[in-house]
N, C-alpha and C positions, 0 to 999 in steps of 0.2 A: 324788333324788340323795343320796350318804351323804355323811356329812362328811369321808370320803379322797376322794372324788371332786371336791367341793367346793375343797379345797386342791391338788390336780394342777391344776385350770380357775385357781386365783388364780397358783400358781406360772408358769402357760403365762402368761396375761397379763401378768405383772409383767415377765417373758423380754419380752414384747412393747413394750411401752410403755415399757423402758427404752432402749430404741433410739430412741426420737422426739427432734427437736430441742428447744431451751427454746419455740420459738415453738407446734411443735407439742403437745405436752404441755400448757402452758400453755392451749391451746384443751380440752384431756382432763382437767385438773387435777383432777377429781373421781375421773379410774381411779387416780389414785396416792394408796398407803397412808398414813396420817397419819404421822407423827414421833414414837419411841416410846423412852422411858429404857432403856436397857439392851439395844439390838438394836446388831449389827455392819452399819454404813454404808460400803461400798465408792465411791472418787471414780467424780462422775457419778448417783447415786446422784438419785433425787429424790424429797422429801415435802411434804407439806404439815403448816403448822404455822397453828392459828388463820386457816385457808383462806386461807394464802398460801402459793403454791409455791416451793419452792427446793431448791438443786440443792447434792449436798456435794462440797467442795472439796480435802478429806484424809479417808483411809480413819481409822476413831475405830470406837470403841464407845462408843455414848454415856449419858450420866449423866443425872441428872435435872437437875440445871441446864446443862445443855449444847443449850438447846433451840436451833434454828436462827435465832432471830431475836435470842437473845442471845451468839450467837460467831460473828461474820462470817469467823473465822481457819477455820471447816470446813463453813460454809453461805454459798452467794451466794442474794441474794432474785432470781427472777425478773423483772424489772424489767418486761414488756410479756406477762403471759403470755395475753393476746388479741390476737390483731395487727390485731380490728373494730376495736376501739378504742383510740383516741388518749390516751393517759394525761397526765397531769400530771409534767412533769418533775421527779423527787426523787434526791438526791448520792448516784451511784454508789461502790460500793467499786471499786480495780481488777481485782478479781472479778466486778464484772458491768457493767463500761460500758457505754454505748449505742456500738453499733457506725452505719457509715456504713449510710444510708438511713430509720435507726430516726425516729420521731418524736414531737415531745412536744407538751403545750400548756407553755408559761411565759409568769408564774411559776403561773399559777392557771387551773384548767378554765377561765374564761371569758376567757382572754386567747390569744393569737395561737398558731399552729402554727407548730413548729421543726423541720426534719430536718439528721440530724446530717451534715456533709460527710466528716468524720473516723471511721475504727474506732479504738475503745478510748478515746471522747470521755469522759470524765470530770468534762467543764466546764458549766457552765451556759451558755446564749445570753449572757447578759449577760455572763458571766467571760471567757469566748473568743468571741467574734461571728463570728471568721473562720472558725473550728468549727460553727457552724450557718448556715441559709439560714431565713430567715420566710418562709412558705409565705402567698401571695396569700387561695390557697383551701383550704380541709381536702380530701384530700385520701383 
C-alpha cells in the first residue's frame, strides 16, 4: 500500500467513526486520532488525549495549551466510554452529564451501583437521591 493510499483508508475511516455515538466510540476509542496542537477541531469532533476520549464542544484550532483535558469550554470528557463497565461516579460538566439509565458505582469502585432516573443528572447520589436509584444488583 503507498502512503496516498494509506491516508484515503484513514480519511474513509475517520468519515466512519465520526458518526458513532459517545457510547459507541468509546467501545472504538483506539480508531480515533489522538489530540494534536495546531489541527482545526469541528463540533462533535472526537480525540483522544492521554487515552481518554473526548468529544469537542466549539469549532477551535487548537494551541498547544488548549489540550482537552485542560479547557472543558471546547472538550467534554467522555464520561462512560465502555458501557461493559460500570464506572466510578466523577462531577460532570454540563457538557457531559450522566443522562437517565447511565450508571455508576458511589462514591468509590467498591461501593454500591447507582442509575441515574434523570437526563442531564449532574448530581451525585448523595447531592440529589431523588436523581438516582441504588441498584440491589449490578447490573
Amino acid at each position: 500500500m503507498t502512503y496516498e493510499e494509506a491516508l484515503k483508508y484513514r480519511k474513509a475511516l475517520d468519515e466512519v467513526i465520526a458518526t458513532l455515538s459517545d457510547e459507541d466510540a468509546g467501545e472504538k476509542a483506539n480508531l480515533f486520532r489522538p489530540w494534536k496542537s495546531g489541527e482545526a477541531y469541528e463540533v462533535g469532533d472526537k480525540r483522544t488525549d492521554d487515552g481518554v476520549l473526548y468529544r469537542c464542544l466549539q469549532a477551535h484550532t487548537s494551541q498547544d495549551t488548549w489540550q482537552p483535558h485542560n479547557t472543558p469550554g471546547l472538550w467534554a470528557k467522555v464520561l462512560n466510554p465502555d458501557p461493559e463497565v460500570i464506572p466510578v461516579w466523577e462531577q460532570p460538566d454540563s457538557t457531559n452529564p450522566y443522562m437517565k439509565g447511565d450508571k455508576v458505582h458511589y462514591p468509590t469502585a467498591d461501593d454500591p451501583v447507582y442509575e441515574s432516573l434523570v437526563d442531564n443528572n449532574v448530581w451525585s447520589p448523595e447531592t440529589y437521591p431523588a436523581g438516582w436509584q441504588k441498584l440491589l444488583t449490578e447490573e
